[in-house]
C-alpha positions in Angstrom: 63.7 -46.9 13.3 64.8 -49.1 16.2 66.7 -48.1 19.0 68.8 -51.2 18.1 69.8 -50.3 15.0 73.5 -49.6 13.7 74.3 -45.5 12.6 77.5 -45.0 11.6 79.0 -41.7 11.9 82.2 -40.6 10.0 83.9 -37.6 10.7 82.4 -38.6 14.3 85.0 -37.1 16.6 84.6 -33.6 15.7 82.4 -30.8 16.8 79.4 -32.0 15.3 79.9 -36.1 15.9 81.2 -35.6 19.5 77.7 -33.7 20.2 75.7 -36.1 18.1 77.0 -39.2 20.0 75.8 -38.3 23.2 72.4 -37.1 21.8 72.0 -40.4 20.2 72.5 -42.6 23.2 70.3 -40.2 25.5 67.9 -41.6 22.7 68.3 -44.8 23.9 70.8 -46.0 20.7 73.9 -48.1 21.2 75.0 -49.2 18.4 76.7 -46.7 16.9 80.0 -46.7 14.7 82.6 -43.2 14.3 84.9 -43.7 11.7 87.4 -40.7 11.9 91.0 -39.9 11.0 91.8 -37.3 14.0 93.3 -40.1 16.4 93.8 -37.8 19.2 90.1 -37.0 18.9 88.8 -40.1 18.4 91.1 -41.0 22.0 88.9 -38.3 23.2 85.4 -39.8 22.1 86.4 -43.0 23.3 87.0 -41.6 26.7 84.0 -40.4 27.0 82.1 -43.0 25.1 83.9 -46.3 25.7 80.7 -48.6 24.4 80.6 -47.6 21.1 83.1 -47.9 18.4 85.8 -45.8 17.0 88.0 -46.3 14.3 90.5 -44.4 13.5 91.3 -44.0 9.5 91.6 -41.5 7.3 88.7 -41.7 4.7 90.9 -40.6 1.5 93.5 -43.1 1.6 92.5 -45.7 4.4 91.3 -49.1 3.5 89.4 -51.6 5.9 87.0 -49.3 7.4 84.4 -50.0 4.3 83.1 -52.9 6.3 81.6 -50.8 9.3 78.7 -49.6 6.8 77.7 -53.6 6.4 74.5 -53.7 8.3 74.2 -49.7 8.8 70.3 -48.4 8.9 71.6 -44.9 8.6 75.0 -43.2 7.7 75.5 -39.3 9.1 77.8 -38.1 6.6 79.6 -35.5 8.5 83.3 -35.2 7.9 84.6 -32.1 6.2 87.9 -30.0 6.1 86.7 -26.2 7.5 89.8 -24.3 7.4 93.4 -24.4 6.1 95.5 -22.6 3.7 95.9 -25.9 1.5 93.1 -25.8 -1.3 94.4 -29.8 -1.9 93.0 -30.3 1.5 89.6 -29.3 0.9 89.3 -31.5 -2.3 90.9 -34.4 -0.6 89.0 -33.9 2.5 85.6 -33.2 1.2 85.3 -34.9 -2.5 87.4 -37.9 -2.4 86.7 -38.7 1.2 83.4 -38.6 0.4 83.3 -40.2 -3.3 85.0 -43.4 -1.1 82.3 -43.4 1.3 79.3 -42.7 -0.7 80.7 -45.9 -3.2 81.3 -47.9 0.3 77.6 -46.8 1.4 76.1 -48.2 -2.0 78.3 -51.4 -1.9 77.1 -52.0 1.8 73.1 -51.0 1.1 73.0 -48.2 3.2 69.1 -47.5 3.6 69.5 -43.6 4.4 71.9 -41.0 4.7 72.1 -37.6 6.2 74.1 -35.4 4.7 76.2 -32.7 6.6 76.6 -29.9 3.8 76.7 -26.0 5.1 75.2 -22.9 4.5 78.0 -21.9 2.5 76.6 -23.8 -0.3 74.3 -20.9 -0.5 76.8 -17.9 0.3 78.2 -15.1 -1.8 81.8 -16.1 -0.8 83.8 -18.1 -3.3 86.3 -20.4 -1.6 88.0 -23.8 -1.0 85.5 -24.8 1.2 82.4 -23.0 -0.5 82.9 -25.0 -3.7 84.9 -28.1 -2.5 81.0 -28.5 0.0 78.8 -28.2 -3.2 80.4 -30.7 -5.4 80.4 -32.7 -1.8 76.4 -32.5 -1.8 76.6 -33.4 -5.9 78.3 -36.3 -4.8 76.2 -37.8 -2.0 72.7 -36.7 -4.2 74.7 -39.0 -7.4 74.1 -42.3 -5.4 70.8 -42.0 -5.2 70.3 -43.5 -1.5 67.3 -41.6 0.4 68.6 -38.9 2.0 67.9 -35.9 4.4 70.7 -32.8 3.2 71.3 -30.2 6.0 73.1 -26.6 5.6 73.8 -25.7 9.0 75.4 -21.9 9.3 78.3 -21.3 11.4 78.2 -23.8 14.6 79.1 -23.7 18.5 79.1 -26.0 21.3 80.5 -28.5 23.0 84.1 -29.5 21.5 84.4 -26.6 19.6 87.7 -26.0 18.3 87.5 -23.7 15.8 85.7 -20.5 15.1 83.2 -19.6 18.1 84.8 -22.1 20.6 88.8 -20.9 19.6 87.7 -17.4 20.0 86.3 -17.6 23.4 89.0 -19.2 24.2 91.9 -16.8 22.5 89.7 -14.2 24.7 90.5 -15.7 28.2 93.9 -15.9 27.3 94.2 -11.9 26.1 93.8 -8.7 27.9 92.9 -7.5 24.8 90.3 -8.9 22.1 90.3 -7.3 18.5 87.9 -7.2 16.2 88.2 -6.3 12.7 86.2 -3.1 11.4 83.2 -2.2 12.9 82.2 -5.7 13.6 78.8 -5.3 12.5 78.4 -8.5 10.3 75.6 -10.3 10.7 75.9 -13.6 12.1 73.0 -16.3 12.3 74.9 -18.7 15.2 73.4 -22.1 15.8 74.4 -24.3 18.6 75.4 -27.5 18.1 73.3 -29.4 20.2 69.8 -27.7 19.0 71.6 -29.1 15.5 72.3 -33.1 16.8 68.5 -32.6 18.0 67.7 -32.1 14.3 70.0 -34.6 13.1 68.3 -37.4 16.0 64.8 -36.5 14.7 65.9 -37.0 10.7 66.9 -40.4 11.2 63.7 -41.4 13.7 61.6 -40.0 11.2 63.5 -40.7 8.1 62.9 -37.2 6.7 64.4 -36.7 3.3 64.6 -33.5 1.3 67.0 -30.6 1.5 67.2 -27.6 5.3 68.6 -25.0 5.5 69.4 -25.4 9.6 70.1 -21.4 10.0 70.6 -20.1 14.3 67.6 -18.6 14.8 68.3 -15.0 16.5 70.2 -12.8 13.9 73.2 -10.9 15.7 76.2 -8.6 14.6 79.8 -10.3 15.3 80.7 -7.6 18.1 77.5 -8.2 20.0 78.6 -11.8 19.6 81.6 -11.3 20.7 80.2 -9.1 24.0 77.8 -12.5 24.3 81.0 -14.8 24.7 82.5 -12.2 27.2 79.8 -12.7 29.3 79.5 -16.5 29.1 82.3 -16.8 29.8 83.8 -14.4 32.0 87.0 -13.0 30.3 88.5 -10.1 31.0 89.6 -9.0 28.0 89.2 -5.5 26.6 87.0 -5.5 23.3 88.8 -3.3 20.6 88.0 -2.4 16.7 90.7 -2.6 14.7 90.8 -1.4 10.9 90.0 -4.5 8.8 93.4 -3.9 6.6 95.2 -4.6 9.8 93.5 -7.5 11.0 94.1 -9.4 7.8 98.0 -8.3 8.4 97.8 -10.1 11.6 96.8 -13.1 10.2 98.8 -13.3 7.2 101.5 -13.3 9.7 100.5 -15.8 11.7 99.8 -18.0 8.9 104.2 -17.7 8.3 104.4 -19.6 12.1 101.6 -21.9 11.6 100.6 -23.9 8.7 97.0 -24.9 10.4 96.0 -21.9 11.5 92.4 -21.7 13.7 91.5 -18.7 11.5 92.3 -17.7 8.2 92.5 -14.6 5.9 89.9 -16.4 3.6 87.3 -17.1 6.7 88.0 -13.0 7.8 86.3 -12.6 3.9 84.1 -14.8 4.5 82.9 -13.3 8.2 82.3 -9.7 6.6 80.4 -11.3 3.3 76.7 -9.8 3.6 75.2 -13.1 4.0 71.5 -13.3 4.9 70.8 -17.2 5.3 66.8 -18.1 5.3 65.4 -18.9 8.5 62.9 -21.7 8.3 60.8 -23.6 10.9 63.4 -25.9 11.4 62.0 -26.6 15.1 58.6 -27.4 13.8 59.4 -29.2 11.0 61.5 -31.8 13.3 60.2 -31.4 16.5 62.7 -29.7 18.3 63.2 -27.0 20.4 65.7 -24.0 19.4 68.0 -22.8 22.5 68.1 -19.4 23.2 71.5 -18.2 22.3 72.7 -16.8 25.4 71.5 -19.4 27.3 73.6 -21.8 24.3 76.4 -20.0 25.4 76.2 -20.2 28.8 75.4 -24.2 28.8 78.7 -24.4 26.1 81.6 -22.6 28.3 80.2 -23.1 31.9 79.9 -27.0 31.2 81.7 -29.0 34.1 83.6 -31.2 31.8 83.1 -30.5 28.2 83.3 -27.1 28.3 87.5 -27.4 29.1 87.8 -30.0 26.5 89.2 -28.6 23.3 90.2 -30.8 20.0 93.0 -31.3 17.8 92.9 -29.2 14.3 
């Protein structure tokens, strides 16, 4: 693949696309198109970015964006809904949204996809976002374009607004940081640049075929947690609380806040025994896997991106 070539990006402005952009230009590519329908984030990337372009649509509804695939070598298909107590969200979001760009992608000859799908795919847990990211993959595999399909597990970095990246930040904020149960539910973190990395190498190489893109050091959620604390320097006072109680607390948060960063489902989802398989992910495309303190450290003590945090 050329360095000249056109990628389109759509979900762009988020976690994953505000990463991937500036791992594609220290590449050496250019051209490269973000299609998303967070306006206040896609301010941000332009910020930031102000020589590529951004467009700001929403991919359910919107009309007129179709024409940024024309003349696309590769598509990173990377918008989803995560959370949100809406289930209509998650079909909107991550089937129709993605039913209008796979059909714009075929009417436009897209040569190659990659294909954002999750872990989750593979979980025990059964929710909105579980099922609403498997008929997603169904979906993009229907159009029959060549395509690389990567199941990241639960993601940090850079621009992090939800999960890893609210927490850290809900922690600087607190003098006192609960967390539910024991806390010891194993979590296989992966950073979100060692994951752009793998994303760069897939469209050099045009690998095709199905990854799952698991963190490779396996930790409980407390020790986690203590991890954060360290990176970045809060104060706050780590404290179990019985799991009963935590889900109270956000039930009631959920009355105040109709978007909430964390949800009762994602607390089912944090204690489901999930034990995601670990495969040479770093051999396979080349890459080097950050050690996850040191992933930490780079994410919150960042001059600049580390105090930038998106819109939900």
């Amino acid at each position: 693949m050329s360095k000249s070539d056109k990628i389109v990006i759509t979900g762009g402005a988020g976690l994953v696309g505000q990463n991937l952009v500036a791992r594609l230009k220290d590449r050496g590519f250019r051209r490269i198109t973000v299609i998303d329908k967070a306006a206040t984030n896609a301010g941000i990337l332009r910020e930031h970015h102000p020589d590529i372009e951004v467009i700001a649509a929403d991919l359910a509804t919107d009309n007129g964006w179709q024409g940024a695939l024309a003349g696309a070598a590769a598509l990173v298909h990377a918008h989803a809904q995560i959370g949100g107590l809406d289930p209509a969200e998650f079909v909107r979001n991550n089937q129709t949204a993605s039913e209008r760009v796979m059909a714009a992608a075929v009417a436009n000859a897209v040569p190659y996809v990659v294909n954002i799908s999750s872990s989750v795919v593979n979980s025990a847990a059964r929710d909105d976002y579980t099922e609403t990211k498997k008929v997603q993959e169904a979906i993009v595999a229907a159009t029959g374009i060549p395509q690389v399909i990567l199941r990241p597990t639960l993601m940090f970095g850079w621009f992090d607004r939800k999960h890893v990246g609210w927490l850290a930040r809900f922690m600087e904020r607190v003098p006192v940081f609960p967390v539910p149960g024991t806390g010891r539910f194993l979590r296989q973190p992966l950073y979100a640049a060692d994951f752009c990395n793998v994303i760069v190498a897939a469209i050099e190489q045009r690998i095709t075929g199905a990854y799952n893109i698991t963190g490779q050091e396996r930790i409980d959620y407390i020790d986690l947690v203590r991890a954060m604390k360290r990176a970045t320097g809060a104060k706050a006072v780590i404290v179990r609380i019985p799991y009963g109680l935590f889900a109270l607390l956000l039930r009631t948060y959920a009355l105040v806040d109709s978007n909430p960063p964390f949800t009762e489902k994602q607390l089912a989802a944090l204690v489901t025994p999930d034990v995601f398989e670990v495969i040479d992910w770093p051999g396979i495309f080349g890459v080097k896997a950050t050690p996850l303190q040191t992933a930490l450290d780079e994410t919150f003590r960042h001059p600049v991106y580390s105090k930038i945090a998106l819109q939900f």
